[in-house]
Each structure stands twice: as C-alpha cells, then as structure tokens.
Biopython code that builds the backbone (N, CA, C, O; Angstrom):
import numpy as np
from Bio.PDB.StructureBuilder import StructureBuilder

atoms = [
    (1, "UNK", "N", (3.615, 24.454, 7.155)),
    (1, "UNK", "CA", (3.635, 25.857, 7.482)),
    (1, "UNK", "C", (3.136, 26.689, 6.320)),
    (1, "UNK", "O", (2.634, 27.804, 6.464)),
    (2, "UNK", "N", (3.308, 26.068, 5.139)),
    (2, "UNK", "CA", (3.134, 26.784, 3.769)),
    (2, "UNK", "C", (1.537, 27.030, 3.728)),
    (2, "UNK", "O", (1.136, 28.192, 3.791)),
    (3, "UNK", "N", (0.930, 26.328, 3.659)),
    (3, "UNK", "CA", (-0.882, 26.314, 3.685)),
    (3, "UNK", "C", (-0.990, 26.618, 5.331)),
    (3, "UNK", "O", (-1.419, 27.771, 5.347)),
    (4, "UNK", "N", (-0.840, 26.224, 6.621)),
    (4, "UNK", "CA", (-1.180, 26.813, 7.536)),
    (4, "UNK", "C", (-1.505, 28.132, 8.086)),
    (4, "UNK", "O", (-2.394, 28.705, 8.716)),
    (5, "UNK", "N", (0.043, 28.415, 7.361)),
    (5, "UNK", "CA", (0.143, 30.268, 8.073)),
    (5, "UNK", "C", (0.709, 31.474, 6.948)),
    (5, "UNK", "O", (1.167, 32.612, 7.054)),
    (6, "UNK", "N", (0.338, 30.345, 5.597)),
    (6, "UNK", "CA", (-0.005, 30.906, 4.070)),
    (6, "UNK", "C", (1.778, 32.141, 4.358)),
    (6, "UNK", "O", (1.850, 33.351, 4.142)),
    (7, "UNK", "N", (2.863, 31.241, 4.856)),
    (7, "UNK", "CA", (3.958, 31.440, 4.725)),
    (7, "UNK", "C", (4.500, 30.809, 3.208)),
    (7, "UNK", "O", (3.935, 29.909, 2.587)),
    (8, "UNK", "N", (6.117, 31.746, 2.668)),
    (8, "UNK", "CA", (6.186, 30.637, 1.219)),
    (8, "UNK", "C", (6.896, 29.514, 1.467)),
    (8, "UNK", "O", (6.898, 29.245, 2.669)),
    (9, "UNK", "N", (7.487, 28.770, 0.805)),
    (9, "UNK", "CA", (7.740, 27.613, 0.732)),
    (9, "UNK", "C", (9.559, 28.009, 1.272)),
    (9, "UNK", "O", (10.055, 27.397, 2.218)),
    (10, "UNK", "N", (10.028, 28.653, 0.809)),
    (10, "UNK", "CA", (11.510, 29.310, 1.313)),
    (10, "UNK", "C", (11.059, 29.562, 2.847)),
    (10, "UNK", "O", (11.616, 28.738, 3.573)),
    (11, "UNK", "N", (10.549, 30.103, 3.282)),
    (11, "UNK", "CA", (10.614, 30.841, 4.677)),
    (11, "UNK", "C", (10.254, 29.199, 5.406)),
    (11, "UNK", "O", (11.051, 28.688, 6.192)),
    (12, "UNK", "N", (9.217, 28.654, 5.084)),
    (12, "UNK", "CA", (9.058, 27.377, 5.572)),
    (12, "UNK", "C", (10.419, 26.014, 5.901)),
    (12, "UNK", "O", (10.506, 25.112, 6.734)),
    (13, "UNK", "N", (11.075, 26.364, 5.058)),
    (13, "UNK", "CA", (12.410, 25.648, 5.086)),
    (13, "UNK", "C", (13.092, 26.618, 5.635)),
    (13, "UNK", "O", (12.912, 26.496, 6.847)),
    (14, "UNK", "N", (13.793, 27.535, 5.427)),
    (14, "UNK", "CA", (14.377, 28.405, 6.325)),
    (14, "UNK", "C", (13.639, 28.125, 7.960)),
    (14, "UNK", "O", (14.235, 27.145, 8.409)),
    (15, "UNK", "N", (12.934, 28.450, 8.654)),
    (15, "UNK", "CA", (12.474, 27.888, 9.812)),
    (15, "UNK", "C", (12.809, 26.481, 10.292)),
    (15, "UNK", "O", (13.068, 26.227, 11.468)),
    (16, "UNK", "N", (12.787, 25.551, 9.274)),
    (16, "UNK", "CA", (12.585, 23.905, 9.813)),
    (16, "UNK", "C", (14.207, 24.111, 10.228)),
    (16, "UNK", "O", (14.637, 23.939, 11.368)),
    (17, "UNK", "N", (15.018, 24.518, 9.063)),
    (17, "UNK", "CA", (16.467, 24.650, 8.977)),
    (17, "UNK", "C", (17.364, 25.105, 10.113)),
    (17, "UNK", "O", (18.489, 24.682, 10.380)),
    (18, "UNK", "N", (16.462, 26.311, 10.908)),
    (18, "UNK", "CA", (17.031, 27.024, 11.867)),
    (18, "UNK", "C", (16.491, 25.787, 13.003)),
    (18, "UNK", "O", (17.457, 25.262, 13.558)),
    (19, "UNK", "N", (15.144, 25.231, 13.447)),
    (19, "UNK", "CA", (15.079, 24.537, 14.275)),
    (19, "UNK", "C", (15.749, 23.649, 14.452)),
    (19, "UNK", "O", (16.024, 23.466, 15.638)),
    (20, "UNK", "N", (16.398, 22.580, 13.362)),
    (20, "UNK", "CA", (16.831, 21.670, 13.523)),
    (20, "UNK", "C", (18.668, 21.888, 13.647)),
    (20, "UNK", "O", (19.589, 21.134, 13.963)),
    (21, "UNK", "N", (18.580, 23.243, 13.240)),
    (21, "UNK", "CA", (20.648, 22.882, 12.760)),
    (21, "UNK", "C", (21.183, 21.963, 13.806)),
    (21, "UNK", "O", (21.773, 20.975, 13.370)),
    (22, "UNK", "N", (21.105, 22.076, 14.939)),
    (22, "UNK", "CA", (22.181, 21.523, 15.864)),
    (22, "UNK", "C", (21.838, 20.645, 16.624)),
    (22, "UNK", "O", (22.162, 20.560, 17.808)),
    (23, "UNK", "N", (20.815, 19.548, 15.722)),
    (23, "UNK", "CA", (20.361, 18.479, 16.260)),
    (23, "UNK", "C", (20.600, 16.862, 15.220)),
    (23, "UNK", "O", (20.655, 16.672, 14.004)),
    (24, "UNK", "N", (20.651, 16.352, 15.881)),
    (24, "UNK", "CA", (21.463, 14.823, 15.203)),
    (24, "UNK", "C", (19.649, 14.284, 14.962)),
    (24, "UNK", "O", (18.850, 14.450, 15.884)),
    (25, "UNK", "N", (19.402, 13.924, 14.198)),
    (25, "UNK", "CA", (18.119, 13.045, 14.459)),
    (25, "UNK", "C", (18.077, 11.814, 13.693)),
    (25, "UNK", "O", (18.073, 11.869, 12.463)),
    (26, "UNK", "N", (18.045, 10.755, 14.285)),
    (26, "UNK", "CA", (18.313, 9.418, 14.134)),
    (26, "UNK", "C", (17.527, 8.270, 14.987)),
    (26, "UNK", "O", (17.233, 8.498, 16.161)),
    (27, "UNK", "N", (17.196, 7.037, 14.370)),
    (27, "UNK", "CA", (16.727, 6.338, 15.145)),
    (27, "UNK", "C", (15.386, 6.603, 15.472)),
    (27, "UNK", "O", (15.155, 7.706, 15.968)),
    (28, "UNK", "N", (14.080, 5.507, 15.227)),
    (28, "UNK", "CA", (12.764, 5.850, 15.791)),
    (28, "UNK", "C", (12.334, 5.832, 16.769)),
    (28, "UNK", "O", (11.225, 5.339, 16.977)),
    (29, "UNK", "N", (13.126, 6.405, 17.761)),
    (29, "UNK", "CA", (12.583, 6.438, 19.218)),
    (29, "UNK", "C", (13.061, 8.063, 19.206)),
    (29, "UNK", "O", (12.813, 8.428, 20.355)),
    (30, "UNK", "N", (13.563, 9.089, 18.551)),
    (30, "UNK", "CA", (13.857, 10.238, 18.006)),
    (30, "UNK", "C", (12.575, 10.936, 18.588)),
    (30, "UNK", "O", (11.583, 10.215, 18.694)),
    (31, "UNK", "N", (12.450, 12.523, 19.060)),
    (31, "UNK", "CA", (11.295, 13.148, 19.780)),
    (31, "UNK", "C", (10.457, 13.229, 18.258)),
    (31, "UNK", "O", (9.256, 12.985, 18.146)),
    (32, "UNK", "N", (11.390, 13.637, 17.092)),
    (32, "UNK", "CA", (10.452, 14.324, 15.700)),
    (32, "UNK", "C", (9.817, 13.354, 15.120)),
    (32, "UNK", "O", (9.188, 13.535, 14.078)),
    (33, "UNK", "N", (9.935, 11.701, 15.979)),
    (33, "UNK", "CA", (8.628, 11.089, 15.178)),
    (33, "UNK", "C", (8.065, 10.774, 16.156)),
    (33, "UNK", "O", (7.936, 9.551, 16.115)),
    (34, "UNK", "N", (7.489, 11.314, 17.356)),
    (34, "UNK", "CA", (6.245, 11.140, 18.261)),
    (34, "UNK", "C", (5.461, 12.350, 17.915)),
    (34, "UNK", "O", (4.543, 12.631, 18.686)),
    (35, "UNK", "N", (5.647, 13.051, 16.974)),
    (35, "UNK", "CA", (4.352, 13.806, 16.910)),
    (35, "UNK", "C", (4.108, 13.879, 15.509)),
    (35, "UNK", "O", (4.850, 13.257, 14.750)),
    (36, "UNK", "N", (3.126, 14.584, 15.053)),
    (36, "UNK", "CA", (2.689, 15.218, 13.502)),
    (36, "UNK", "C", (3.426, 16.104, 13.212)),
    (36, "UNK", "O", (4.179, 16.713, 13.972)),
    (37, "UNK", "N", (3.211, 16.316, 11.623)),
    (37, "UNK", "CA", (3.426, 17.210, 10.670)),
    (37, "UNK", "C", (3.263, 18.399, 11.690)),
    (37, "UNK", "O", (4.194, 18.943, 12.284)),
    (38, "UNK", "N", (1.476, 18.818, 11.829)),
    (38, "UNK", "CA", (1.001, 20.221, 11.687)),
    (38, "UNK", "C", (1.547, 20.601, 13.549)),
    (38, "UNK", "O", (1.835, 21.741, 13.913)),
    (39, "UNK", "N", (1.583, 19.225, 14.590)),
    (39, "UNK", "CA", (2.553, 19.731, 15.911)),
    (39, "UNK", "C", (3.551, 20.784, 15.398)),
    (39, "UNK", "O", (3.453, 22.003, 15.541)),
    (40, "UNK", "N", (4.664, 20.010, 14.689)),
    (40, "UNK", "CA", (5.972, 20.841, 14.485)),
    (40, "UNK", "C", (5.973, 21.904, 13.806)),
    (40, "UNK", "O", (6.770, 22.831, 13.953)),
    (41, "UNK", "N", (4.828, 21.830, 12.789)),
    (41, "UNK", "CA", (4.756, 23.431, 11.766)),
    (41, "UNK", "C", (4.217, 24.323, 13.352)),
    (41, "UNK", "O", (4.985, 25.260, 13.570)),
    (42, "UNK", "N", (3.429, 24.234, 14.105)),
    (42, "UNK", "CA", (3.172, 25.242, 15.226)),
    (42, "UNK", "C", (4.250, 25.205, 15.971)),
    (42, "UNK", "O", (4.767, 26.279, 16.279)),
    (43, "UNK", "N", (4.686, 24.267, 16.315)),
    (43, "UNK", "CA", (5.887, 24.593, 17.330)),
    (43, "UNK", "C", (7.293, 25.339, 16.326)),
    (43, "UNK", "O", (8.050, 26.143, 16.869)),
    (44, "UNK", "N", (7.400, 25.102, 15.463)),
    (44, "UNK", "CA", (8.621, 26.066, 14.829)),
    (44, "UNK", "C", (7.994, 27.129, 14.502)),
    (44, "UNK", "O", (8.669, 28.089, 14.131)),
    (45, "UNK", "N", (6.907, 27.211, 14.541)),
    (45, "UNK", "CA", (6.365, 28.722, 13.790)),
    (45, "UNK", "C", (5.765, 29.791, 15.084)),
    (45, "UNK", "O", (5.549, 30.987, 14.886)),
    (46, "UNK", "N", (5.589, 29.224, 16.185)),
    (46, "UNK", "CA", (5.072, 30.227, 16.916)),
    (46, "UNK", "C", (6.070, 30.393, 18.015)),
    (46, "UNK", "O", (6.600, 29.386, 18.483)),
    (47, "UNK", "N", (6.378, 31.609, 18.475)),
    (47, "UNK", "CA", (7.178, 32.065, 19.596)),
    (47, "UNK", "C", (6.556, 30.895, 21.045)),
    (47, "UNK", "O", (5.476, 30.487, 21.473)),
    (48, "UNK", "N", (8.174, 30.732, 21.399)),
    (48, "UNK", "CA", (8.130, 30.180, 22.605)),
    (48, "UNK", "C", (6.834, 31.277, 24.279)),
    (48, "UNK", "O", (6.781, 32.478, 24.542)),
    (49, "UNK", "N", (6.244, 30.317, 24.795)),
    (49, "UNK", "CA", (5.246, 31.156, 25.485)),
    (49, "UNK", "C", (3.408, 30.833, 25.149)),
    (49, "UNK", "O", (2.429, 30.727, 25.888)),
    (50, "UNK", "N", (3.649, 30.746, 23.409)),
    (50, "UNK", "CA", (2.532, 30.577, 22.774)),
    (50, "UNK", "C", (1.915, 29.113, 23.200)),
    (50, "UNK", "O", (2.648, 28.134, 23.060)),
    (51, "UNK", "N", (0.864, 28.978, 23.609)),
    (51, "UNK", "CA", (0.520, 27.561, 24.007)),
    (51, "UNK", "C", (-0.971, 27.679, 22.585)),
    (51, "UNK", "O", (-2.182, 27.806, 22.765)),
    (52, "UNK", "N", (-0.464, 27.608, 21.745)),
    (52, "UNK", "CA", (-1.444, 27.197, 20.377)),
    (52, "UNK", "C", (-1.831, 25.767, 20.663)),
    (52, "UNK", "O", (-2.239, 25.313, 19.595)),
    (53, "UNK", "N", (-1.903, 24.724, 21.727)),
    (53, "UNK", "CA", (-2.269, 23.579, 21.510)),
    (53, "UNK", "C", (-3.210, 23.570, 22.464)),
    (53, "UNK", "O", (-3.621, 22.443, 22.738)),
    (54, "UNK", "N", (-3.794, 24.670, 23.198)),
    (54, "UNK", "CA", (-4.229, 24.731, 24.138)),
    (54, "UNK", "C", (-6.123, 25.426, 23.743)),
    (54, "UNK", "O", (-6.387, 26.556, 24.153)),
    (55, "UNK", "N", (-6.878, 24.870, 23.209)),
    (55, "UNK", "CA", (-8.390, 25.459, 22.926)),
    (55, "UNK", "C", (-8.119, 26.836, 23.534)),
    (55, "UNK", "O", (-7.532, 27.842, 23.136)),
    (56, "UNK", "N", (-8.806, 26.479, 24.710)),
    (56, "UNK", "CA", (-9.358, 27.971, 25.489)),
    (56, "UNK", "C", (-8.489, 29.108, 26.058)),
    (56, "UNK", "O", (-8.920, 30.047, 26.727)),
    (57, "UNK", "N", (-6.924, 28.856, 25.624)),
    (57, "UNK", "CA", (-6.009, 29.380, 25.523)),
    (57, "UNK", "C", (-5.975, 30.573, 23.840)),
    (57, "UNK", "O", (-5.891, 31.791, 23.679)),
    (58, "UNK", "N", (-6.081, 29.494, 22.990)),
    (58, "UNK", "CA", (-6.412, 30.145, 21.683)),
    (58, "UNK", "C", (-7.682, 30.900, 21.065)),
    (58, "UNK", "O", (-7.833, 31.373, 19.939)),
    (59, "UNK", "N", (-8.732, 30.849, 22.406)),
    (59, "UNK", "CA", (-9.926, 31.315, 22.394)),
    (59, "UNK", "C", (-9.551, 32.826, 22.538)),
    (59, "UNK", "O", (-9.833, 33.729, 21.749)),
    (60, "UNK", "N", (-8.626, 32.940, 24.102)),
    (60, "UNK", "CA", (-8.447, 34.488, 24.108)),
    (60, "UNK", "C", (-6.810, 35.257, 24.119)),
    (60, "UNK", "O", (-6.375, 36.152, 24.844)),
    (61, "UNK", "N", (-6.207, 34.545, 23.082)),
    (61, "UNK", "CA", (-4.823, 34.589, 22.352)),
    (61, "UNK", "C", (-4.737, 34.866, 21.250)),
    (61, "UNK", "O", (-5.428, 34.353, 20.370)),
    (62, "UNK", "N", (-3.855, 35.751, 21.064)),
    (62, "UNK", "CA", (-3.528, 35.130, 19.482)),
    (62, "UNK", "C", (-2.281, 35.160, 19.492)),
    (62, "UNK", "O", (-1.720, 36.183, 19.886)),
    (63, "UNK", "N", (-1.578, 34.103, 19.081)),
    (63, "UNK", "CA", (-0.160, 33.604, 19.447)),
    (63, "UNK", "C", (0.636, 34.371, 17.891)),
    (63, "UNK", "O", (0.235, 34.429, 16.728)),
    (64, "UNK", "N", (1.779, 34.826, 18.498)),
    (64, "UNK", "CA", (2.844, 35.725, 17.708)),
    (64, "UNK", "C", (3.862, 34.420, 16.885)),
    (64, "UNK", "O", (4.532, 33.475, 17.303)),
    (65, "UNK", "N", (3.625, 34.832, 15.884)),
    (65, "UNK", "CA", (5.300, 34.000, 15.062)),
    (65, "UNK", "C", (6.233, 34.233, 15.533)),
    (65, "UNK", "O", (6.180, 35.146, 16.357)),
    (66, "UNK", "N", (7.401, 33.661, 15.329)),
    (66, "UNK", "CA", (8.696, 33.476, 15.750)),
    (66, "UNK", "C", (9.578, 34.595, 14.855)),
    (66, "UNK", "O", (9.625, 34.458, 13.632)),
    (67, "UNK", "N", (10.193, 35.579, 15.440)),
    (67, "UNK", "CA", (11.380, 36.132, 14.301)),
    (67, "UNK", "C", (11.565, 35.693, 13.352)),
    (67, "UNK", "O", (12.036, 34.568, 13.516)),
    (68, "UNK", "N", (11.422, 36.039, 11.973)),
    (68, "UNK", "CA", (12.116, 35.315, 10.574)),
    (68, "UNK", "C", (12.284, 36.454, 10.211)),
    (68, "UNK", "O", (11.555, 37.444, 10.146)),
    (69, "UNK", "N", (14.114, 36.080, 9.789)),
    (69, "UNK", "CA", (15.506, 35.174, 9.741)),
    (69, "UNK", "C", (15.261, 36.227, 11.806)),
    (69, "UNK", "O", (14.836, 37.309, 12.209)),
    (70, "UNK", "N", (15.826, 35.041, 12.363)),
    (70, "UNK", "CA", (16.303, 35.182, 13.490)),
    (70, "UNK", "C", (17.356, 36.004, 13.421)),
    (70, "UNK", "O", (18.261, 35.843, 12.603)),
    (71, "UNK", "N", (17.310, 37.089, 14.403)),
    (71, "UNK", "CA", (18.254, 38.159, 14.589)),
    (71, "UNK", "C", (18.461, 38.238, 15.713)),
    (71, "UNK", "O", (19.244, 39.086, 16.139)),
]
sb = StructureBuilder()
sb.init_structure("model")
sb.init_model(0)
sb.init_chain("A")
sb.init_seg("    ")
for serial, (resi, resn, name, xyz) in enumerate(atoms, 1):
    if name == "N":
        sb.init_residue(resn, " ", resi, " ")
    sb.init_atom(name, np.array(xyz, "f"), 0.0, 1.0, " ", f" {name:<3s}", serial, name[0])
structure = sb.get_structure()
C-alpha cells in the first residue's frame, strides 16, 4: 500500500490491522494465501463497491479509498 497509493508506512499497518482484527488466520488452505501481496493492498485500501480488478471498469472509474481511521 506504501509505494502503491504512496500512503505511509503507519496508515498501511493501521489498515491491514483494522482488516484483519477479528479474524483467526491459520493453516494454508487460509483465503490470505490464495492471493497476492498487491490483491490485498487493493482490497483493504479501496471502498467496498470499487471493482479495481476489473480493466474497463477502471477505464471509466476512479475507485475511492476506504475511511482512514474508520469512523
């Protein structure tokens, strides 16, 4: 998230922190190791709605960040 969306390195952990609090993650059949790094930096960083994985979606979008600190 830090080089992606030239967020700092605090806000980047603050985000991962809020996504994950209330999740157990264990075991490699776990959802957070079927994808990449830069999947999860977009999916914690962009508001739910945003389909950033989508080309011609992001052609005529521009997808909003997520609240930081969530309020």
């Amino acid at each position: 998230m830090v080089s992606l969306f030239n967020i700092s390195k605090d806000e980047a952990i603050g985000r991962i922190n809020e996504q994950w609090k209330n999740t157990i993650i264990g075991g490699s059949d776990h959802i957070t190791y079927h994808e990449d790094t830069e999947y999860w930096a977009n999916f914690i960083y962009y508001e739910n709605g945003s389909y950033w994985w989508l080309e011609d979606w992001m052609k005529e979008n521009t997808p909003k960040p997520r609240r930081y600190p969530k309020q």
